[in-house]
BASE-645224 format. One record per residue: z, y, x of N, C-alpha, C, O in turn; residue in one letter. Coordinates in steps of 0.1 Angstrom, whole numbers, padded with zeros to 4 digits, always signed. Each point is the difference from the previous one (the first is absolute). Example, Ala and Ser with C-alpha at 12.3 -4.5 7.8 and 13.67 -1.06 7.14 Angstrom:
<recs>
+0078-0057+0132+0000+0012-0009+0000+0012+0009+0007+0000+0010A/-0014+0011-0014+0000+0011+0009+0008+0011-0008+0001+0011+0005S/
</recs>
This chain:
<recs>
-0768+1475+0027+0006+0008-0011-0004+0015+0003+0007+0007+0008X/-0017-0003-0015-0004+0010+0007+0006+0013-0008-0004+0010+0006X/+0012-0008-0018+0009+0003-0005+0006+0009+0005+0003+0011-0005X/+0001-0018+0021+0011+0004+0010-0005+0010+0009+0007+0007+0007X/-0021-0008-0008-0007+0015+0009+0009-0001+0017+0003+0010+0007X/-0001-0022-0005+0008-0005+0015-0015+0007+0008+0003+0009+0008X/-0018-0012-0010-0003+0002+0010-0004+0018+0004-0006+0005+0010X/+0013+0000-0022-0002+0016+0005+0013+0007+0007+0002+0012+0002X/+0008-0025+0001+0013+0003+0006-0004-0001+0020-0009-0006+0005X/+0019+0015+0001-0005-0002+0012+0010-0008+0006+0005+0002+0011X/-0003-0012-0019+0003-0014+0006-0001-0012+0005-0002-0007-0010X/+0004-0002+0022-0012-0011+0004+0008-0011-0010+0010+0000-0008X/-0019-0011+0012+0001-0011-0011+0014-0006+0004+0005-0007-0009X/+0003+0009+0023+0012-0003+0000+0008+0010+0001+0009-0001+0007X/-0010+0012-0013+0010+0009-0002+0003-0007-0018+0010-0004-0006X/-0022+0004+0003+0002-0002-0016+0010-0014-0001+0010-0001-0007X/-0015-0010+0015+0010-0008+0000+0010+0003+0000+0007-0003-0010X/-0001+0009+0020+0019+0004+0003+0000+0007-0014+0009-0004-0007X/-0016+0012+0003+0003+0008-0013+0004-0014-0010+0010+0000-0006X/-0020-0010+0005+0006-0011-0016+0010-0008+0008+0007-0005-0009X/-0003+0002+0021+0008-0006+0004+0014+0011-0004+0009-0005-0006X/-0009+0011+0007+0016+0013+0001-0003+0002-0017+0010+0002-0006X/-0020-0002-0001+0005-0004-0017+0003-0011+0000+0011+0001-0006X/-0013-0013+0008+0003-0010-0006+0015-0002+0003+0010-0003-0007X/-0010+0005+0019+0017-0002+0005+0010+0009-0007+0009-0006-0006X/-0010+0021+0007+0004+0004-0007+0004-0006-0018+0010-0001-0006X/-0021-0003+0004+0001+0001-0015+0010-0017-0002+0007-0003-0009X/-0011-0003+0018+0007-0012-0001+0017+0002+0002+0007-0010+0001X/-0003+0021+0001+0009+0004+0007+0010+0008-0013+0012+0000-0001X/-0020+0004-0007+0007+0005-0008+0000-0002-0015+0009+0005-0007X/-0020-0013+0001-0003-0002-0007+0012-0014-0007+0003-0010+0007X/+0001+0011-0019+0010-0010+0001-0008-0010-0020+0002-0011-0004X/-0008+0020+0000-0008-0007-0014-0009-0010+0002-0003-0010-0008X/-0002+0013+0019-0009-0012+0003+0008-0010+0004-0001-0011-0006X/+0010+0012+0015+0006-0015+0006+0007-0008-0010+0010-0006+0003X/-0015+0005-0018+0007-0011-0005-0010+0002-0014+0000-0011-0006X/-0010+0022-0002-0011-0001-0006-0013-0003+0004-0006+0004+0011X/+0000-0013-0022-0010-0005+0006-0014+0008+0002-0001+0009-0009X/-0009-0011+0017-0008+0008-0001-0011+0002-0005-0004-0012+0001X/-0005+0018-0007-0012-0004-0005-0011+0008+0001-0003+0010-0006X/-0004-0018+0017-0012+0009+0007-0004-0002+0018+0001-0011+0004X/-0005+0019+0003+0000+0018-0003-0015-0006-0012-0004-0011+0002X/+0001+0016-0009-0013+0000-0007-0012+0010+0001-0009+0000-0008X/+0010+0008+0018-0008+0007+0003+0005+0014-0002+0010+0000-0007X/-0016+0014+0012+0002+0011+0002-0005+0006-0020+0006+0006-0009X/-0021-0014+0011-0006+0003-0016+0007-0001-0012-0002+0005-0010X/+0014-0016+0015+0004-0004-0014+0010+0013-0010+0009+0008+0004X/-0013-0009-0015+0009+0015+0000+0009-0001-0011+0010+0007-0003X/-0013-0019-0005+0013-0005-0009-0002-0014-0001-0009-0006+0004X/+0024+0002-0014+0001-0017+0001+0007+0003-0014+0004+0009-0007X/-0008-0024+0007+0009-0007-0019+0015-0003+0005+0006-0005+0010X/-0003+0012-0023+0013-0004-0001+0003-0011-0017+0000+0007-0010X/+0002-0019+0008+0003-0009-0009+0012-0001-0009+0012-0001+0005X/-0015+0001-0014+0016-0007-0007-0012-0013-0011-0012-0003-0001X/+0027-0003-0003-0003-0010-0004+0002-0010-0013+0012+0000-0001X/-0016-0005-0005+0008-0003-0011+0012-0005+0002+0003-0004+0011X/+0007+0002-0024+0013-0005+0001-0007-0018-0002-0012-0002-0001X/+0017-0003+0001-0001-0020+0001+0010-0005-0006+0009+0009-0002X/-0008-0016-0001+0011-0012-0003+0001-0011+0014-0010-0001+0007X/+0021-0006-0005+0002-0008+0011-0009-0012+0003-0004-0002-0012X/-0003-0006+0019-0008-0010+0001+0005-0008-0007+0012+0000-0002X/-0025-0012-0004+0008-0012-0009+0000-0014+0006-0008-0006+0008X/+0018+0003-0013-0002-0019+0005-0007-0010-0012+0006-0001-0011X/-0016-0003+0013-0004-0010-0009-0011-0007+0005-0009+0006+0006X/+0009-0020-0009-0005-0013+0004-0017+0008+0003-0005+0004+0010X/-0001-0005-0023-0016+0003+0004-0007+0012+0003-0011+0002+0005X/+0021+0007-0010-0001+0019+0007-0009+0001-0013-0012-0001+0003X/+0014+0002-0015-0008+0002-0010+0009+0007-0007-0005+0004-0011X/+0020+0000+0012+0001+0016-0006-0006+0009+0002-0003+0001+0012X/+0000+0008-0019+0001+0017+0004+0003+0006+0008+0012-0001+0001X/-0015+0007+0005+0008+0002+0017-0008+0013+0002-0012-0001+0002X/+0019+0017-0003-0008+0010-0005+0000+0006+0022+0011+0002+0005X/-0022-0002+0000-0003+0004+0010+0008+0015+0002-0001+0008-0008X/+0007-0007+0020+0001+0012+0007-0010+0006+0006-0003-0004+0011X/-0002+0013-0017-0012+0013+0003+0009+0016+0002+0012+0004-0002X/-0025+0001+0008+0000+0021-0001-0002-0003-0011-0007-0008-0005X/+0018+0018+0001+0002+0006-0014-0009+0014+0001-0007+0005-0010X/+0007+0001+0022-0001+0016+0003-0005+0004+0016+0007-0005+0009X/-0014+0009-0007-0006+0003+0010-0003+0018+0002-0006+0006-0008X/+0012+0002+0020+0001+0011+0000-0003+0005+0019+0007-0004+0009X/-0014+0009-0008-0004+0008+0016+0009+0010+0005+0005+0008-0008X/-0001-0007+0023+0009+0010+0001-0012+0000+0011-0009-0008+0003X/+0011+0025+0003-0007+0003+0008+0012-0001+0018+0010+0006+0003X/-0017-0012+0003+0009-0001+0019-0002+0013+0002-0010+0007-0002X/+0024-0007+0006+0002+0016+0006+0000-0001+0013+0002-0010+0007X/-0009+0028-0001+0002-0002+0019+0013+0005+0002+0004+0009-0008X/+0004-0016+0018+0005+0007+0007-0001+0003+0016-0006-0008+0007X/+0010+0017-0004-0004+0007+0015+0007+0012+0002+0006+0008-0007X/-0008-0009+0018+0009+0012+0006-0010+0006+0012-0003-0008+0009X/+0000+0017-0008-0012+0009+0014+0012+0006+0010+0012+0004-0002X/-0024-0005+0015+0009+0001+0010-0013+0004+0009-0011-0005-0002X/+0015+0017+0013-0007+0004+0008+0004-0003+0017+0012+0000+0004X/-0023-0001+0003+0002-0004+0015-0008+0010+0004-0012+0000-0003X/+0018+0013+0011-0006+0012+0003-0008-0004+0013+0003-0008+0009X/-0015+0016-0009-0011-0001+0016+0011+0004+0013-0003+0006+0010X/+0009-0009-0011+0004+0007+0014+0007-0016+0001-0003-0004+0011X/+0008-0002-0015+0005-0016+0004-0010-0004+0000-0003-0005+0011X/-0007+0005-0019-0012-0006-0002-0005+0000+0019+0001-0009+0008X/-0006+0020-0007-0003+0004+0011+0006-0005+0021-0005-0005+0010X/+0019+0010-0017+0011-0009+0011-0001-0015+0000+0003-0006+0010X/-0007-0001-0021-0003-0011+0004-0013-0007+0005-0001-0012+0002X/-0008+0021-0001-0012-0006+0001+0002+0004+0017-0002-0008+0009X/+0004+0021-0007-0002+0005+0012+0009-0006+0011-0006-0001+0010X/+0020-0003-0010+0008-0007+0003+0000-0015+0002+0006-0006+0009X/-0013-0001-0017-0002-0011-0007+0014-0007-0004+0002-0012+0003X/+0007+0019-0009+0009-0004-0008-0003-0003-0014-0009+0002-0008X/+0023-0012+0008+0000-0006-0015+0002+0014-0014+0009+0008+0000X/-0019-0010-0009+0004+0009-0011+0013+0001-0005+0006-0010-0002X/+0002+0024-0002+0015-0001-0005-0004-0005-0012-0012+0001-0004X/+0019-0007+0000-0004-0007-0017+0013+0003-0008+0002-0007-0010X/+0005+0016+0014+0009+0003-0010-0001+0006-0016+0003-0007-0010X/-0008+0017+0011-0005+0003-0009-0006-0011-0014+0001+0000-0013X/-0009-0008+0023-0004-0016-0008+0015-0005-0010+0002-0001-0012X/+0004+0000+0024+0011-0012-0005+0008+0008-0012+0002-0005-0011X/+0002+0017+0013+0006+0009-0009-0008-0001-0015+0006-0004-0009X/-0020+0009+0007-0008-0005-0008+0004-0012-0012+0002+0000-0012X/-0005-0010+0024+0001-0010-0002+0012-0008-0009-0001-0008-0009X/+0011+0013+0016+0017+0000-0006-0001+0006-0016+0006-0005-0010X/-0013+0013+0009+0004+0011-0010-0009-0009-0011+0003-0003-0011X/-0012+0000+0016-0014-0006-0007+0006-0012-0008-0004-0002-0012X/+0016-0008+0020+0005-0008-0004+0011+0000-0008+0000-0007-0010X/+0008+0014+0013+0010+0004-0012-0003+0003-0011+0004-0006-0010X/-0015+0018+0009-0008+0001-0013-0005-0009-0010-0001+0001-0012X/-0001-0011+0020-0008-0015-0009+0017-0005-0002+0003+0004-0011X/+0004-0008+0015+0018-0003-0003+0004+0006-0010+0007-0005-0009X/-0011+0015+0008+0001+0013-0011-0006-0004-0016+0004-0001-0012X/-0013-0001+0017-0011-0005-0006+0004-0012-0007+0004+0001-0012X/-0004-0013+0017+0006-0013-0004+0015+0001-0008+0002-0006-0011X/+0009+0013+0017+0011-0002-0006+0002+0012-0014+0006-0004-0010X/-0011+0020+0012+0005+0010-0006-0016+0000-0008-0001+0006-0011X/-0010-0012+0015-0012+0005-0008-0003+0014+0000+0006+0005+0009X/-0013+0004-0015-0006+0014-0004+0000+0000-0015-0008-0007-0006X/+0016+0013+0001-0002-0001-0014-0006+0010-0002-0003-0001-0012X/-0002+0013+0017-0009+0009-0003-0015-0006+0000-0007+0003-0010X/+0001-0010+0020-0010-0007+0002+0002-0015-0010-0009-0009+0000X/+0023+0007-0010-0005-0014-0006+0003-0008+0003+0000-0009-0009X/+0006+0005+0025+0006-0013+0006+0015+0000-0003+0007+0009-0003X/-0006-0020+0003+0015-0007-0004+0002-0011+0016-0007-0009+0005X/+0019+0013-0003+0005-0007+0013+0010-0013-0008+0003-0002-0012X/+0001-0005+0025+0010-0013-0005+0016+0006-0008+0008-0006-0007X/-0007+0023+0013+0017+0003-0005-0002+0011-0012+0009+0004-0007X/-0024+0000+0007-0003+0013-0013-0005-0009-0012+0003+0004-0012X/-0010-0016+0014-0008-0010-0010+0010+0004-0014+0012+0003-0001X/-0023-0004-0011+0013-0002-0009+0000-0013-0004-0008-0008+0005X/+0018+0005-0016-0003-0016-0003+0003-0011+0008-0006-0011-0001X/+0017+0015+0013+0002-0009+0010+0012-0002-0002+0006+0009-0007X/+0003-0021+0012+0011-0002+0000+0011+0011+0010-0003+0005+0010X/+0018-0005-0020+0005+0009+0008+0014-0004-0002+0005-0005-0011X/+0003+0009+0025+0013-0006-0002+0011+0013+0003+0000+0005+0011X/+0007-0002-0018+0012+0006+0005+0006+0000+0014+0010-0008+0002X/-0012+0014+0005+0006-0003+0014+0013+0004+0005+0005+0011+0000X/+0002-0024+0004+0014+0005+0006+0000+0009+0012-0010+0005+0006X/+0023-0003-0002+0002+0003+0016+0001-0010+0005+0009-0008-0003X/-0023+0010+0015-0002-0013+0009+0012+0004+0013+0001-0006+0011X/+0004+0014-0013+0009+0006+0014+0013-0011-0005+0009+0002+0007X/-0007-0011-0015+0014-0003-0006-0003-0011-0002-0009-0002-0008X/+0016-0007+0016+0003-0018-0005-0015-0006+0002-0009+0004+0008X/+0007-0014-0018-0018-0009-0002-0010+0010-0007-0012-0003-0001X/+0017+0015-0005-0009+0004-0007-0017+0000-0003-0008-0002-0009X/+0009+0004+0022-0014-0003+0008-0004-0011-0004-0011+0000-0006X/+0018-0010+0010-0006-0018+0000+0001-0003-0017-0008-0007-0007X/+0017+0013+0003-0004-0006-0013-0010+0009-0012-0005-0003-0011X/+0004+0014+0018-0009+0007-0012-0015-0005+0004-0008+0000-0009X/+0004-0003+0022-0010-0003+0005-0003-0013-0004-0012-0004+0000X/+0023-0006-0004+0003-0016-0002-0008+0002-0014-0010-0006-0004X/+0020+0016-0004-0004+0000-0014-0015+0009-0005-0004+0000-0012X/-0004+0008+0023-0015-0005-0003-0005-0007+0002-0010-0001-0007X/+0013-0008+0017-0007-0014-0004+0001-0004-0010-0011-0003-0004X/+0017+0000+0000+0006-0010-0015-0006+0007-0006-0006-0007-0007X/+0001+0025+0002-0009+0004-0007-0017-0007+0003-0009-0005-0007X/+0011+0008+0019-0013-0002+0001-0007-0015-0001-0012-0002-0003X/+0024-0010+0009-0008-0014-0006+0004-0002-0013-0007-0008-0006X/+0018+0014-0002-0005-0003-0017-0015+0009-0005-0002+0000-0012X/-0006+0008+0020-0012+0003-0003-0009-0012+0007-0011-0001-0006X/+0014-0007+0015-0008-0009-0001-0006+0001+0017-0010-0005+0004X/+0017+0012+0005-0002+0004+0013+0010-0004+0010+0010+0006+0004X/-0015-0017-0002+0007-0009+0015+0001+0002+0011+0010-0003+0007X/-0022+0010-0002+0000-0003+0020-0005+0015+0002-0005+0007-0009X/+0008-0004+0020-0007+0008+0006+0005+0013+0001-0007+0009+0005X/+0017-0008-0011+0013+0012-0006+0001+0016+0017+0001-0002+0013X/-0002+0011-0018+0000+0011+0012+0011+0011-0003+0002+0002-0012X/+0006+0005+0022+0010+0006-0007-0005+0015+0012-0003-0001+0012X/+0004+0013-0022-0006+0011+0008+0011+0010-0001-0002+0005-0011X/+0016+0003+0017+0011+0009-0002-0006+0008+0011-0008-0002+0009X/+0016+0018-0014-0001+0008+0008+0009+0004+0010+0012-0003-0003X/-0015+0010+0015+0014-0006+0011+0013+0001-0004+0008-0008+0005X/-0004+0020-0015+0012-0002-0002+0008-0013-0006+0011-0005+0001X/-0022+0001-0006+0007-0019-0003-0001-0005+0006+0009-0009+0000X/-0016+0008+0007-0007-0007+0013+0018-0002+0009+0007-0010+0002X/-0006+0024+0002+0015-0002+0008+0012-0004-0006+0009-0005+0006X/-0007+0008-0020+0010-0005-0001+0000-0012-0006+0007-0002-0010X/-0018-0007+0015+0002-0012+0001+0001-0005+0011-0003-0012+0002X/+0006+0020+0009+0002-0010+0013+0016+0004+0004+0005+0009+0006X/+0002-0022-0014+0014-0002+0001+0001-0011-0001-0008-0006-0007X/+0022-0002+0014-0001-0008-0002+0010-0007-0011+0012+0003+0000X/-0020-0013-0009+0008-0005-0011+0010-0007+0004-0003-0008+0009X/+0021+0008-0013+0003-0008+0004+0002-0016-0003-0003-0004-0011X/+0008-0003+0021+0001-0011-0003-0016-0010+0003+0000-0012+0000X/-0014+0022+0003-0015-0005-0003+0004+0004+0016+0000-0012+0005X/+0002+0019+0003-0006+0003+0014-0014+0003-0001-0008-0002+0009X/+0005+0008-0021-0016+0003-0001+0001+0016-0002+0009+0005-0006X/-0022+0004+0011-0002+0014-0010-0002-0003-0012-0007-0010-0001X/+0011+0016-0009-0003+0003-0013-0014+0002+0002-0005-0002-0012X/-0009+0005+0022-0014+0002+0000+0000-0012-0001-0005-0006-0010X/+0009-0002+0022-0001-0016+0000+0000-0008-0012-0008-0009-0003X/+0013+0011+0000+0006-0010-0018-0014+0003-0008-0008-0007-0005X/+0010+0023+0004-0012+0003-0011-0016-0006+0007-0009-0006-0006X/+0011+0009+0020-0016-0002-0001-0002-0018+0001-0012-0005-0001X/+0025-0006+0003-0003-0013-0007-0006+0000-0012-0008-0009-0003X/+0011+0018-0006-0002-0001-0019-0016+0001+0003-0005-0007-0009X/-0005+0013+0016-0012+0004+0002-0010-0006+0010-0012+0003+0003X/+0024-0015+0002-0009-0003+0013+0000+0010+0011-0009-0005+0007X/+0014+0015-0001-0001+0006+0009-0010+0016+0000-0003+0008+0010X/-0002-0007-0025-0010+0010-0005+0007+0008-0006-0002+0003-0012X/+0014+0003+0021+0002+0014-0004-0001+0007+0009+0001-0005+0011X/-0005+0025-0012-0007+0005+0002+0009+0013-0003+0005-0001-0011X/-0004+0014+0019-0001+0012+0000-0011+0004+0000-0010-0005+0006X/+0014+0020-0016-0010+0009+0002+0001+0016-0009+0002+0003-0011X/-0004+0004+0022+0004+0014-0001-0009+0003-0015+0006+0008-0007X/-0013-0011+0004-0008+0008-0011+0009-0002-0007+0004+0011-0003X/+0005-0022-0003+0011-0002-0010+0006+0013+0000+0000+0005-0011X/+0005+0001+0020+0008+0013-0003+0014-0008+0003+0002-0009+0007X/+0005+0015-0014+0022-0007+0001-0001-0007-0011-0008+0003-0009X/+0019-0015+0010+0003-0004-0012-0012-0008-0006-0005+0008-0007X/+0000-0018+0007-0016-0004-0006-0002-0014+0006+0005-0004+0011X/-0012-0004-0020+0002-0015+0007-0011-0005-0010+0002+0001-0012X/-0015-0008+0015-0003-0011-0011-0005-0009+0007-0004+0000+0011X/+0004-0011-0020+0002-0013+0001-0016-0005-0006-0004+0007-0010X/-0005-0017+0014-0009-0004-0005-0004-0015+0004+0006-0005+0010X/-0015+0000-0016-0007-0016+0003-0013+0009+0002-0005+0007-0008X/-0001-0009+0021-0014+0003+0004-0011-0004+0000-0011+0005+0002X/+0014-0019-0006-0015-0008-0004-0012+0011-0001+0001+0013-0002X/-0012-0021+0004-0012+0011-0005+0003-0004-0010+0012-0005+0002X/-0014+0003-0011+0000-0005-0017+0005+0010-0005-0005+0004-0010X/+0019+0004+0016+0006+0007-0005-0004+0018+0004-0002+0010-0008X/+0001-0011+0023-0006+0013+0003-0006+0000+0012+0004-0008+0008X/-0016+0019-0005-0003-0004+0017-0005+0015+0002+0001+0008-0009X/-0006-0004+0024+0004+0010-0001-0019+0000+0002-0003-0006+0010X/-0008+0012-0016-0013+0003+0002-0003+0007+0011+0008+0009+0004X/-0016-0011+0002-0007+0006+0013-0011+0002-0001-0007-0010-0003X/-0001+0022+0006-0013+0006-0004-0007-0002+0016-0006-0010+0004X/+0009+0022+0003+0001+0001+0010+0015-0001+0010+0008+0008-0003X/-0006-0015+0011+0015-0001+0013-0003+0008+0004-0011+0005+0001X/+0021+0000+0003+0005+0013+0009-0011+0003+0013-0003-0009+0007X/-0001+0020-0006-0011-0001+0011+0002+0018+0002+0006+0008-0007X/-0013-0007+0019-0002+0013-0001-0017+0013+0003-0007-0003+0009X/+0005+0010-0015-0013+0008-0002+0003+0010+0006+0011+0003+0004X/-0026+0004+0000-0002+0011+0009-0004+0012-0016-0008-0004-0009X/+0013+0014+0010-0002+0009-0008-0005+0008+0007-0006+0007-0008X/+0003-0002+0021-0004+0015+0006+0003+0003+0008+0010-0005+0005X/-0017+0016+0000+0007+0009+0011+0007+0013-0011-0004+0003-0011X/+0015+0005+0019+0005+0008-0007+0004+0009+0013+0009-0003+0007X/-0016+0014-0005+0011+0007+0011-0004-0003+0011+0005+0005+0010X/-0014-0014-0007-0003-0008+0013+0012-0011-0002-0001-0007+0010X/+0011+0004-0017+0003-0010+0001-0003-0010-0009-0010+0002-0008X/+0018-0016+0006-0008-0009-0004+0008-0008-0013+0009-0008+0002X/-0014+0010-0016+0005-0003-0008+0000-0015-0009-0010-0003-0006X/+0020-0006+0006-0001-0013-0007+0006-0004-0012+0004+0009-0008X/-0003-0020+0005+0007-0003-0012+0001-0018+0003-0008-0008+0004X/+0025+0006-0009+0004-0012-0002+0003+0001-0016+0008+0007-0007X/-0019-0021+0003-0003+0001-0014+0000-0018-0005-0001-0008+0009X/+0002+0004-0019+0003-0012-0011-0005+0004-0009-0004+0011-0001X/+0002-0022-0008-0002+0001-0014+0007-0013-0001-0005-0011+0004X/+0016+0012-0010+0014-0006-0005+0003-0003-0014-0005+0011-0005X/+0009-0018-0004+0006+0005-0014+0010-0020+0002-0003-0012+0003X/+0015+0019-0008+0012-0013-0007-0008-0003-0014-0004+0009-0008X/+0002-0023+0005-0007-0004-0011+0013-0010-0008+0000-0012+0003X/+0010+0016-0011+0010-0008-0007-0007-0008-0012-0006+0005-0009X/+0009-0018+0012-0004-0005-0008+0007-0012-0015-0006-0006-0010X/+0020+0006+0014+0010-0001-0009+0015+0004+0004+0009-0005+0007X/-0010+0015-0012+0012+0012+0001+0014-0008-0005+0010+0007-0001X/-0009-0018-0002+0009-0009+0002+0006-0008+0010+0010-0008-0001X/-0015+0011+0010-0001-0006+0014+0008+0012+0009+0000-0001+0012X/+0006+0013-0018+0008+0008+0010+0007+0005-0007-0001+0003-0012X/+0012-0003+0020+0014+0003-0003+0002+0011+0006-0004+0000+0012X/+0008+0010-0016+0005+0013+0005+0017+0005-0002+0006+0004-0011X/-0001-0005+0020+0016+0005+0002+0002+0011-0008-0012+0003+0001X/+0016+0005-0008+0002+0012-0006+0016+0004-0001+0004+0011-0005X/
</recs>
């Protein structure tokens, strides 16, 4: 990937390693949209947009002996390109570590990296749940046209268990069975860890049975914020251009300038498939 201009960095081929080793960990570390959407890709660095589909409406499948009704096929109705956005975040490792490590033969500080890296990840979280509506993207909680439920106080009684209970029931009379993910932000997050009485369970416990165990914090939510989705790819996945990697940009100063960069985009693909708390 020559892109990455790695070989005008004055870094050896295992320095670079420890560098994608401390992204990837990092990013596995913080990243909470991927652990339950599906993926689709990486598809290369080149790729620089993807289709987005809708589809016609149908009528239900038919039952009949020789299959010689009418039976009007589900097709694209509509076909439309979004362009993958980068995200990244730059980060500098000045010559004087540079230097201390070679002459010492110590390990590179890689802080700097990991911090990057953090920031690089939340962004894409950002990305996935709040979207950019300046840039055009629509996230799972900004989408319009998605389901939305009035939200109790989860701090009081089942609230929790049953408003969470009662998107499901929205979401399989849409036709969405398995695979159910539940995403709050910490403030709900904690006051669901109480225990119900009479259950000897937390109130987290209860809820995350309704999902299989796929519930999930996450700071991008902000306070107060919760949605609920079926993840299937069918429904949404998250495109991958380029995975998270990192580039040599320059020298600056005599020190040494990089970038932790993606090309990312949330691709929704039936905005009936999420529930959003409001």
């Amino acid at each position: 990937m020559e892109f990455l201009s790695r070989q005008d960095a004055p870094f050896s081929l295992e320095q670079w390693a420890k560098i994608d080793d401390k992204v990837v960990k990092i990013a596995r570390q913080v990243l909470v949209g991927r652990r339950f959407i599906s993926l689709y890709g990486p598809l290369g660095a080149g790729v620089q947009s993807i289709n987005i589909d809708s589809f016609d409406s149908t009528d239900c499948g038919h039952i009949e002996f020789f299959g010689e009704n009418e039976c009007f096929p589900l097709g694209v109705k509509s076909r439309r390109f979004m362009e993958i956005p980068m995200v990244y975040k730059d980060f500098k490792i000045t010559w004087r570590d540079v230097e201390h490590s070679a002459q010492f033969n110590l390990p590179l500080d890689l802080s700097s990296v990991a911090g990057a890296a953090a920031i690089c990840a939340k962004k894409e979280d950002e990305l996935i749940f709040l979207g950019n509506l300046e840039q055009g993207y629509e996230g799972l909680l900004t989408a319009t046209g998605v389901e939305k439920i009035a939200k109790g106080n989860w701090a009081e009684g089942e609230t929790a268990f049953t408003d969470v209970a009662r998107g499901i029931e929205i979401l399989v009379g849409n036709g969405l069975v398995s695979n159910f993910a539940l995403v709050v932000s910490p403030d709900l997050y904690r006051q669901m860890q109480r225990v119900q009485p009479h259950t000897g369970l937390l109130e987290s416990e209860r809820v995350g049975k309704l999902v299989d165990g796929q519930l999930f914090q996450s700071a991008v939510l902000g306070t107060n914020s919760a949605v609920l989705v079926c993840s299937e790819a069918q429904n949404m996945d998250l495109v991958i251009g380029q995975d998270m990697i990192t580039g040599y940009l320059g020298p600056d100063k005599l020190n040494h300038s990089l970038r932790v960069l993606e090309t990312v985009m949330l691709r929704i693909k039936r905005k009936d498939a999420i529930v959003v708390f409001a």
